[in-house]
N, C-alpha and C positions, 0 to 999 in steps of 0.2 A: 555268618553261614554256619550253620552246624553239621556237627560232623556225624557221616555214616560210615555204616561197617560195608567195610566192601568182600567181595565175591572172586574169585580166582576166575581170571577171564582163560579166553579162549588164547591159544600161541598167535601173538602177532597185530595184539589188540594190544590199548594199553592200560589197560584191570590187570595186571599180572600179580597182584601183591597177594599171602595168603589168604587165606579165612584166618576169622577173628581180628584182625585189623581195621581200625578206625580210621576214617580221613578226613581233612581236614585242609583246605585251602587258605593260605596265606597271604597277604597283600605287604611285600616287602620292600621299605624306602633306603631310601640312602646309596642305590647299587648305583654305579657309572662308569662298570665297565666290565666283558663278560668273567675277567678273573675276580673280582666282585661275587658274583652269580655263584661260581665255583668255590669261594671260599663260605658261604654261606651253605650252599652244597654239603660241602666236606663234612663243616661242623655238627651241621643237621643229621649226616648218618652216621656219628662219632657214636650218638646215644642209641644204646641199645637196643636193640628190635625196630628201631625205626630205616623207615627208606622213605627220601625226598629227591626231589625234581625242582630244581630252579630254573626260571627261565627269566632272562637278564631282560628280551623285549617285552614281556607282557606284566616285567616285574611281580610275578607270583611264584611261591612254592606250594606245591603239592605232596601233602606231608600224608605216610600213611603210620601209623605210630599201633605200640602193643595196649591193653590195659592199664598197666601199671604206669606209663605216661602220659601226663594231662596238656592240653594245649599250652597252657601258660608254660611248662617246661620249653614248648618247644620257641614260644615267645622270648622267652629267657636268654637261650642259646642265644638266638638271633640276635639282641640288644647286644647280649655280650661280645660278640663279632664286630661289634662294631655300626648295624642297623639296626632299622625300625622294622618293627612287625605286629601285624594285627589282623583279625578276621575281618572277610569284610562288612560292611555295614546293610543291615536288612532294607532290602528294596522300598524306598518310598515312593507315596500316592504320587502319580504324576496328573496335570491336570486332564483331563476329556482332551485328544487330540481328533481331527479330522479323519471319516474311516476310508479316507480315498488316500492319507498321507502313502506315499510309497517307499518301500525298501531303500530305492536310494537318496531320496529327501530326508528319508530319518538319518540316511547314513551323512549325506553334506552335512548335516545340521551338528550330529554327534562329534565330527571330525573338525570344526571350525576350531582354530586356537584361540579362540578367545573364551573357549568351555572351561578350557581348561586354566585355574590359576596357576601351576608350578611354570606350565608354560607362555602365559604372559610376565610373569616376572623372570624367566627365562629371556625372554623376547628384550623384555626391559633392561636388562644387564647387556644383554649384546647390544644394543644402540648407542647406548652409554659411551659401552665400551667402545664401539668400532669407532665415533666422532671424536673421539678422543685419539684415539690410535692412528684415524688418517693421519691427521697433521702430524703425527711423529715420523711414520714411515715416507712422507712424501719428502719433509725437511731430512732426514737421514738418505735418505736413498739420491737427490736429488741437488747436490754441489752449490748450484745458482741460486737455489734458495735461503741457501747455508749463510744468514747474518749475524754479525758480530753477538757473539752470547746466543746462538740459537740453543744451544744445547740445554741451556736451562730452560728454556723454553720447553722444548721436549720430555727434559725430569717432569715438570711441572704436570704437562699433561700426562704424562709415560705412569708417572707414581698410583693415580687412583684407578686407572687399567688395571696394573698388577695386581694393588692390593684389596679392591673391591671387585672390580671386574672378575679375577681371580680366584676370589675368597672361598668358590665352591669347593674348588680343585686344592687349597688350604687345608680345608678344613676339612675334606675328606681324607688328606693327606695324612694329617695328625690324626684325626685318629685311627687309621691303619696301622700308621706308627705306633700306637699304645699299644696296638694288640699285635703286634710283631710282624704287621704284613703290608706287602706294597701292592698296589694299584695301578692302574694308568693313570688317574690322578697324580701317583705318589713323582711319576718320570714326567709331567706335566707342571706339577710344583715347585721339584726342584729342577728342573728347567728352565722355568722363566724369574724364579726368585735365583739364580748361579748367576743368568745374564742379567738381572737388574742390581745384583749385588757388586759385581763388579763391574757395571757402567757408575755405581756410586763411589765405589773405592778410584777409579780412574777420576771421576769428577771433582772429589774433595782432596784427594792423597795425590793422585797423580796429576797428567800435564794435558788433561782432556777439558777441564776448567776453564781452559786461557782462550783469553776473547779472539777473535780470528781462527780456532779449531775450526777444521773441516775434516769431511767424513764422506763415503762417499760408499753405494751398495754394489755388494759382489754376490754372483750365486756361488760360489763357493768362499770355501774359509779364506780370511786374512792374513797375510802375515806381515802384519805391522807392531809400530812398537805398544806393549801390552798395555804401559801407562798411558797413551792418550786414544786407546779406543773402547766403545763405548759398543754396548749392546741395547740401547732403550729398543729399536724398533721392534729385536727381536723378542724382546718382554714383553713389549704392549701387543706386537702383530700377532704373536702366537696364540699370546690369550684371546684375542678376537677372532684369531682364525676358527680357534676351538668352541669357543660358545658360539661360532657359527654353525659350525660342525654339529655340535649337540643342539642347538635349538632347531635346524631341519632335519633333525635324526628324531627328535622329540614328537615333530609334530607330522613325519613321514607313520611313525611310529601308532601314532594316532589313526591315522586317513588307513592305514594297515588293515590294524581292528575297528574298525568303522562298520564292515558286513554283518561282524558277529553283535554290537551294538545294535546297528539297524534290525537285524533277526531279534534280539530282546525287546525292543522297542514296537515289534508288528501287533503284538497283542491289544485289544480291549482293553480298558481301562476302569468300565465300568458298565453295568449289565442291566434291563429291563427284567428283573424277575415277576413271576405269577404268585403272588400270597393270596389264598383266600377270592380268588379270581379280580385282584387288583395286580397293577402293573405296577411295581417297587422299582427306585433303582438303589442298584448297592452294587459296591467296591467289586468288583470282579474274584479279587481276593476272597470274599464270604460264599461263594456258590457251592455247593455239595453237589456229588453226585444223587441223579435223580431229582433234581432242579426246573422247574422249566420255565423258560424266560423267553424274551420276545427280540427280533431281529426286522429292525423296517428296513426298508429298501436304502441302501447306501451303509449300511452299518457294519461294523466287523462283527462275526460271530466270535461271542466269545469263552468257547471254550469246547473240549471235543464233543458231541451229543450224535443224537438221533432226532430228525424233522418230524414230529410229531402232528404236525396242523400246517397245512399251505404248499404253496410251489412256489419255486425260483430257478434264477441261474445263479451258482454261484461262480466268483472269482477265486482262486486259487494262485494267481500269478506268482505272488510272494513267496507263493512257498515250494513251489512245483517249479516254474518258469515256465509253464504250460500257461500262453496269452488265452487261448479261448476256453470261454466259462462255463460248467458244467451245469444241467440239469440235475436238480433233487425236488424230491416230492416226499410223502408221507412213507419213512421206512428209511429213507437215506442217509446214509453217515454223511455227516459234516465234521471238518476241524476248524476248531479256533482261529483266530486272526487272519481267517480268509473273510472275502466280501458280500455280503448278498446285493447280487447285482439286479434282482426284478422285484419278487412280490413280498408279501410279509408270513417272517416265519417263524413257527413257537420251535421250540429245543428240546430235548430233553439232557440235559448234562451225562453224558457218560462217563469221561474221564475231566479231573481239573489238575490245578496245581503242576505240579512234578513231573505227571503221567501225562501229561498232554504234548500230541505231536511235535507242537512249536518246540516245547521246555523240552523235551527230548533231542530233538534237532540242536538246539542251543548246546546241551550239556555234550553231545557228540563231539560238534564244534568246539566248544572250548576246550577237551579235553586233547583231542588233535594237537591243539596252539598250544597246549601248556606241556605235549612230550616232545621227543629228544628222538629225533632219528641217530643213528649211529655214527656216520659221520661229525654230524654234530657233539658227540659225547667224544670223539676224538680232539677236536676246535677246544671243547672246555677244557682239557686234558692240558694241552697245549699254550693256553692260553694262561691257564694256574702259575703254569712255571716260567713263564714266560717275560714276567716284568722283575724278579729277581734275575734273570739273565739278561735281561737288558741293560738294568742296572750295573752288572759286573762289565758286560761290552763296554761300556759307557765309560766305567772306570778303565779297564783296561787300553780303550783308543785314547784314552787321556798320558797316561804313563807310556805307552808306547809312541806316540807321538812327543813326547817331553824326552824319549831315552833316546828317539831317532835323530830328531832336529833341533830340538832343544826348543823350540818359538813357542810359549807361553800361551800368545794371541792364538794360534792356529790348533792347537792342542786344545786348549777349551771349547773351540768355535767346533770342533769336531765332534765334541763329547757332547754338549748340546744339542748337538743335530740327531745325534743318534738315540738320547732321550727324548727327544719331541719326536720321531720321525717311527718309531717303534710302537705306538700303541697298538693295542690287540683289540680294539674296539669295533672291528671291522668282522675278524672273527668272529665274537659273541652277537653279531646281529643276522650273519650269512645266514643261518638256517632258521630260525624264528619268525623273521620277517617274511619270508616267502612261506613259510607253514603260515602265520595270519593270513596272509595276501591270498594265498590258494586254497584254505579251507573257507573262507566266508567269502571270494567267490563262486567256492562247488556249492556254498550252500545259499546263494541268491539263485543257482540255476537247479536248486533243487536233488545235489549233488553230497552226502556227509562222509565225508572221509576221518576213519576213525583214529586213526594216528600215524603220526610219521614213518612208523614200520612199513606203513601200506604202500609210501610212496617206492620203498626198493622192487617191493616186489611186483609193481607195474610195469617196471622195466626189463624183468627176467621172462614174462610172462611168455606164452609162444602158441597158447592152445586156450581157447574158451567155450567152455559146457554148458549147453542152455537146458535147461530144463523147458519142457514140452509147455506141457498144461498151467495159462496164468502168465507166464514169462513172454513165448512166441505165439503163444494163442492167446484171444481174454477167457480164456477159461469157463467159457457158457457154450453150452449148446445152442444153436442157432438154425434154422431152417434155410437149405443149400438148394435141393430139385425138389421137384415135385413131376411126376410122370404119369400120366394118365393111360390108361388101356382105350384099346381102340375104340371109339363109343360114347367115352364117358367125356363131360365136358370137367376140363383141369380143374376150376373155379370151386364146382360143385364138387369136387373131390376134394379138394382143402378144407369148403368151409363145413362139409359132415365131419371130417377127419379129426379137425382143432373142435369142433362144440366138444364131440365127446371125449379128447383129450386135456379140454377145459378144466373137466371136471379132478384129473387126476394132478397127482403132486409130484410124481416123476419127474429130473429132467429131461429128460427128449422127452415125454407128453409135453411139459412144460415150455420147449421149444416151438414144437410142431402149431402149437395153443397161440404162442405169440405169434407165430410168422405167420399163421393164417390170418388173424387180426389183422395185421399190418396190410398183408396183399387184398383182402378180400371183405373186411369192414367185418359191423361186430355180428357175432355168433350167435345162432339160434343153441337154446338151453335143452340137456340133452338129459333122457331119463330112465331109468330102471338100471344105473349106473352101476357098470361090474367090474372088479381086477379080477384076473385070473391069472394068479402067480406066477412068474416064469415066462406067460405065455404073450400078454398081453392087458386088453381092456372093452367090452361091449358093451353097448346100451340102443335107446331107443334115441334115434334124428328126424324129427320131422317126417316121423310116419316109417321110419325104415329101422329095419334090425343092423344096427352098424358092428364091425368089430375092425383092430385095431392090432397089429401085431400078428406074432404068428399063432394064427386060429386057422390055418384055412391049409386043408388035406394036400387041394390039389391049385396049383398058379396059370392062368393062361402062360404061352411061351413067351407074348411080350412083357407080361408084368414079370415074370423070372430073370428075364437078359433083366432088364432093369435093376432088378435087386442086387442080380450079380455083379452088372457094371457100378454099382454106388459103392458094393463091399470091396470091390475090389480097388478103388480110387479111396479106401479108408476113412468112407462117410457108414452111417447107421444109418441100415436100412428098415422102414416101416412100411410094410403092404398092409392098402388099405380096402376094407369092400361092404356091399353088405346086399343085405335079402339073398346069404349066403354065396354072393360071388365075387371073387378079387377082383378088386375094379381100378388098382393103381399102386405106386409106392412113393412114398415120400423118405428124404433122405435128411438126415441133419448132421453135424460135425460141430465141433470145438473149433471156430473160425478163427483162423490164423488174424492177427493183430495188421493193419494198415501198415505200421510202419516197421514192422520185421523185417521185409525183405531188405528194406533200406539200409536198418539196423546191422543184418548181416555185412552187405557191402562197405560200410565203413569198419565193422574190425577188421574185415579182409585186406581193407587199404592202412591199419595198421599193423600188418603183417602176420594177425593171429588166426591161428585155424579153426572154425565151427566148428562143434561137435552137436546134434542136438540128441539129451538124452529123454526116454519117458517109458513109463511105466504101458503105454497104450502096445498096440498087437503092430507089426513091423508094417503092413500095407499101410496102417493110419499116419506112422513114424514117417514116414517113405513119401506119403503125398505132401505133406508139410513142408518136408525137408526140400521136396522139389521145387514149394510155391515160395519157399525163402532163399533159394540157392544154396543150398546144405548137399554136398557130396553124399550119395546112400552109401559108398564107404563110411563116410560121418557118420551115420545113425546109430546109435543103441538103444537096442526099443525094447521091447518085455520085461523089464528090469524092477523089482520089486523093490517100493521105498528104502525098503534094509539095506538092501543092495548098492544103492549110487555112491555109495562112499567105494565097494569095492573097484565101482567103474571108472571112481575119481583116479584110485590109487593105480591100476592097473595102466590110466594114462599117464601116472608119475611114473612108474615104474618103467617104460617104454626110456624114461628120458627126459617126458616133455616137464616144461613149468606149468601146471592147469590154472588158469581163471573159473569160477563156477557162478551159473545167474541162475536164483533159481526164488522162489515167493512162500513155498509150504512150510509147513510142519518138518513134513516130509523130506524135504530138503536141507534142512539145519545141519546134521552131521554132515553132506557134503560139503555146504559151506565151509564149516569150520575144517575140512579136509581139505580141501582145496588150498595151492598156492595162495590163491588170494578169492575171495569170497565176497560176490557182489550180490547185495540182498535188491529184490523189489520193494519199493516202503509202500505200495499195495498192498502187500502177502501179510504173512502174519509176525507177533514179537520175536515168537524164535527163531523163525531166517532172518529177522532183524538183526538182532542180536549175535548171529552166530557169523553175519557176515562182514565183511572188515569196510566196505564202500555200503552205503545205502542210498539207492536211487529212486527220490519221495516220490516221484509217478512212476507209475507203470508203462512207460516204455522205452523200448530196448535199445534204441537208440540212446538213451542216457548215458549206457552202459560205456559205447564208444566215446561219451565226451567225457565221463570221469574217467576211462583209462587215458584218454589224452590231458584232461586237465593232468591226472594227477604224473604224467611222466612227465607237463610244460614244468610242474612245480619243481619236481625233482631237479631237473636239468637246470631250474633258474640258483635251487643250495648248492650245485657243483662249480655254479658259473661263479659263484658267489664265493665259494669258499677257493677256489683256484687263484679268483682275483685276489682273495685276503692274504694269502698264505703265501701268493706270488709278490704280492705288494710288502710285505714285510721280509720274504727273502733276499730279494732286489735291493730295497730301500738303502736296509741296513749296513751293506758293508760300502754304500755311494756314500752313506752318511759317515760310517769312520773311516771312508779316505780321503775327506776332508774335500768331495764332492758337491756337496749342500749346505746350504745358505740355512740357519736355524729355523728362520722365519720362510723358506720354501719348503721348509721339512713339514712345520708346521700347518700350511695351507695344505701339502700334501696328505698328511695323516689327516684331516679335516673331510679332505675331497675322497681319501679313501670309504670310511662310514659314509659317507653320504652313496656316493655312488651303488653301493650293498643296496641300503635303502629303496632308489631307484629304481634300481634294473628288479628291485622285487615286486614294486609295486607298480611294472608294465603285466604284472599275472591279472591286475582288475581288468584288462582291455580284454581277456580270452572269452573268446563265444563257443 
């Protein structure tokens, strides 16, 4: 991956690094456990002008570094710490896949463990290990089984448990040790190498050797004589417990980021281009903009264009979550790795590569996963210093247990327990995992949440601003009444009204133009075609002087109630007539979106307040508001684009926390104004950009399910991190009062990480 200069983002996104700054993503081995993550951390921003981001589950940093630092420095560091690091490796050709494969088949397929090699030999070591380790803990634990010499029996199989089974947790151990730091490795190490050391010295030195030894398991410490007991179970069972532990945390870990794989994986593969009016296929990778290439029915489009030749319906589910399939014809944007679902279609490439929706949505997505909500930068915090105080607990429930009682057996069995029972690994995965788990679900429903900052401020939120035009309307004018004066037949007043509206570029002509088509079939062509600036438009209709707008002195009384009644319901009124007399009006509006109203009803039932803002005159503001359930207290209407940031602020300044949805230009500084800032991913790059949630379709209903995804996600890193920080507060002082059984400590700190894991990844089941 090579690195770019990044840009100072907006407050509460997560670009925050200066100008001039390069970046530089990292794929970092050897971590296993989040004080791991954080020692890497540290070293990383030791060198100057740099700032990094580790994240222990996605095992990547995110390095933003000055000039005068080259990647290899920062490779450097990292080996010197003790890990591996390396950029990642450029995307290779995958072969042609099926264009009907779906989002979550790519995701089963990417998530299976058997993709993955660290984690089949993973998998492999824990088999090993656990068959081996039964028979030890069932003949320890279990009296009746206890035959003369069992205990060797037990070394026999107990020994290649610890020391290969083991060997990860070895060998990360050492070398922490060279480099002067501990791990949860390092309290996992010496853990089960304390109890196999001395169930060896009891075996050969002491009186635990002798044929007829019996043994017998307790959940709490022993206090028997030191020379003939024996800790095999708790060496072999711990080590098994924890490569249990870590190979369902591994491959939880995996099934996590599965959505953001499956999103990398929606793309084409490979493209039917047009050379020389021949059909070529090549690499999807080779397309330029301004390309035009061919899409048969079933195919994925591959890459963002414009429909240049043909019609279809496309599929978009992948990337919207929107199931039914749109209409495009010649002039229609299409994106990449959506479906064409009917006829065949040429392209013309507009954006490729980097710039295309998918790749954009992706980089969102990952960038999400790879930052640090706050909380969590607390968890890292915590977790750093965390296995040196463990370490010291551990020693000191040893000595104070030796100065209290003096019992050797019960003093050790204690210290044990609170070295195996103390890992922080539970910690390091509370917020990561449900940050994967919740960003590559909002992004299967077409939902990109830009970083873990977003997720606090979902929760403060208490007020959301909709922008008018594009957001709760589709942003077209559309034809609403049509009113005829007495006499005149409706029909015949339409279809004179749209020929000579045909001809103009206006929108409302351009509305009036279409809705007539629609109601009344196609249009006689209209001639001696005129604007008259300001006023209108006339021409000649099938033998009649038509005019269009206001031309006309003087209104009968019922074509004026008419007018009046359409301006005052905050439609655009057009009186239509001709051979000089008004002969009707026709009315058209910016038609509120199908599922606005609905949209409003669920923020409401998340207890936030509507506000709808727009630059339109208050009557128009006003009908809308009433056709969505919008309080006319709610409204702020005449408001000129400059202005919505002051409308933003003056709601902050009331007190409130603002939400803002909005698709323009126009809109950007509100966005970025706003508490939090939900872009329409219909609208344009800079509300994109400027807003912190983007919701890939255009509708507002979205908006309600990423404010609820993203507070289920939040609530799942509290649930998570209360667990982790409760389960280590708890744990610890049961383990040094000599409470816990090494090997329950063990299953416990096991069941701790895993459970994190879990309850994150119940966030895939949210609709």
């Amino acid at each position: 991956m090579t690195s770019s200069t990044s840009t100072a983002g907006k407050p509460g996104t997560t670009s925050t690094e200066p100008p001039g700054l390069s970046q530089v993503e990292l794929l970092i081995g050897g971590m296993t456990c989040a004080s791991c993550a954080a020692r890497v951390e540290k070293k990383l921003n030791r060198i100057d002008g740099v700032s990094a981001t580790v994240n222990f589950a996605t095992e990547k940093a995110r390095v933003a570094y000055p000039p005068g630092v080259q990647v290899e420095d920062l490779i450097a560091t990292v080996v010197k710490t003790g890990y591996t690091a390396e950029e990642p490796p450029p995307p290779q050709p995958q072969p042609r896949q099926e264009a009907t494969k779906s989002p979550e088949s790519a995701g089963a397929t990417g998530a299976h463990p058997a993709a993955d090699p660290e984690l089949s030999a993973l998998r492999q070591r824990l088999i090993v290990s656990a068959l081996l380790a039964v028979p030890v803990v069932l003949l320890s634990m279990v009296p009746a089984l206890q035959f003369d010499n069992w205990q060797w029996l037990a070394l026999t199989l107990a020994a290649p448990v610890v020391v290969w089974g083991g060997l990860p947790f070895h060998r990360a151990a050492l070398t922490n040790a060279r480099h002067g730091a501990a791990t949860m490795d390092t309290l996992v190490s010496v853990g089960t190498l304390a109890a196999f050391g001395w169930s060896l010295w009891a075996l050969f030195l002491g009186d635990a050797g002798m044929p007829g030894m019996h043994d017998e398991f307790r959940l709490t410490v022993s206090r028997m004589n030191a020379a003939s007991t024996i800790y095999l179970e708790v060496a072999a069972g711990v080590v098994a417990f924890i490569l249990l532990g870590r190979y369902l945390e591994a491959r939880s870990k995996r099934r996590a980021g599965a959505a953001l794989r499956a999103l990398l994986e929606l793309g084409a593969k490979d493209v039917s281009v047009l050379r020389d009016g021949r059909e070529v296929r090549v690499p999807v990778a080779s397309l330029a903009v301004g390309d035009r290439f061919v899409v048969r029915p079933g195919e994925k489009i591959a890459t963002d264009g414009t429909v240049v030749e043909g019609a279809s319906a496309v599929d978009a589910s992948m990337l919207t979550g929107e199931s039914v399939p749109v209409d495009v014809g010649v002039g229609s944007p299409v994106t990449g790795a959506t479906v064409n679902a009917g006829g065949r279609l040429v392209v013309e490439a507009t954006r490729v590569g980097s710039d295309t929706q998918l790749a954009r949505m992706a980089k969102l997505v990952e960038d999400a996963q790879n930052g640090k909500a706050q909380v969590q930068r607390l968890a890292d915090r915590i977790s750093a210093v965390f296995v040196p105080v463990v370490l010291l607990i551990a020693l000191g429930t040893l000595l104070t247990w030796l100065l209290a009682g003096g019992d050797v057996t019960a003093s050790f069995t204690a210290a044990v327990a609170v070295l195996i029972i103390a890992c922080p690994c539970a910690l390091g995965l509370a917020t990561p995992t449900a940050l994967m788990v919740g960003t590559g679900r909002g992004a299967q429903l077409g939902i990109l949440i830009k970083g873990p900052e977003v997720l606090e401020s979902t929760r403060r939120v208490d007020t959301v601003v909709l922008d008018k035009t594009g957001t709760v309307t589709t942003g077209r004018m559309t034809l609403q009444e049509v009113h005829a004066a007495e006499g005149t037949d409706e029909k015949q007043l339409l279809r004179i009204a749209g020929a000579l509206e045909h001809a103009s570029e206006h929108p409302v002509a351009r509305a009036i133009a279409a809705g007539a088509e629609e109601r009344v079939g196609p249009l006689p062509a209209a001639e001696h075609f005129e604007n008259v600036p300001g006023r209108g438009v006339r021409g000649r209709v099938e033998g009649h002087e038509v005019s269009v707008g206001r031309l006309f002195d003087e209104l009968p009384e019922d074509v004026a109630r008419a007018r009046r009644e359409a301006e005052t319901s905050g439609r655009t009124a057009v009186v239509v007539g001709w051979d000089g007399v008004a002969r009707g009006v026709v009315a058209v509006a910016d038609a509120v979106k199908e599922t606005s109203a609905q949209a409003v009803r669920e923020l409401r039932a998340l207890g936030l307040r509507p506000v709808l803002l727009t630059g339109d005159n208050r009557a128009v503001a006003e009908a809308v508001a009433g056709e969505v359930g919008i309080d006319s207290a709610d409204v702020i209407a005449e408001v000129l684009p400059e202005d919505k940031v002051d409308a933003v602020r003056r709601l902050q300044a009331e007190g409130r926390t603002v939400a803002m949805v909005g698709d323009g230009v126009n809109d950007a500084a509100a966005l970025a104004t706003a508490d939090l800032g939900l872009a329409m991913g219909t609208g344009t790059d800079a509300a994109i950009e400027a807003g912190d949630l983007t919701l890939v379709r255009g509708d507002l209903r979205v908006a309600a399910d990423a404010i609820r995804l993203s507070r289920r996600t939040l609530g799942t890193i509290k649930g998570n991190l209360v667990w982790a920080f409760g389960y280590n507060v708890a744990a610890l002082p049961l383990a040094a009062a000599g409470l816990l059984n090494p090997m329950i400590a063990g299953a416990a700190m096991a069941f701790s990480s895993v459970f994190v894991v879990t309850n994150s990844l119940r966030l895939r089941t949210f609709r």
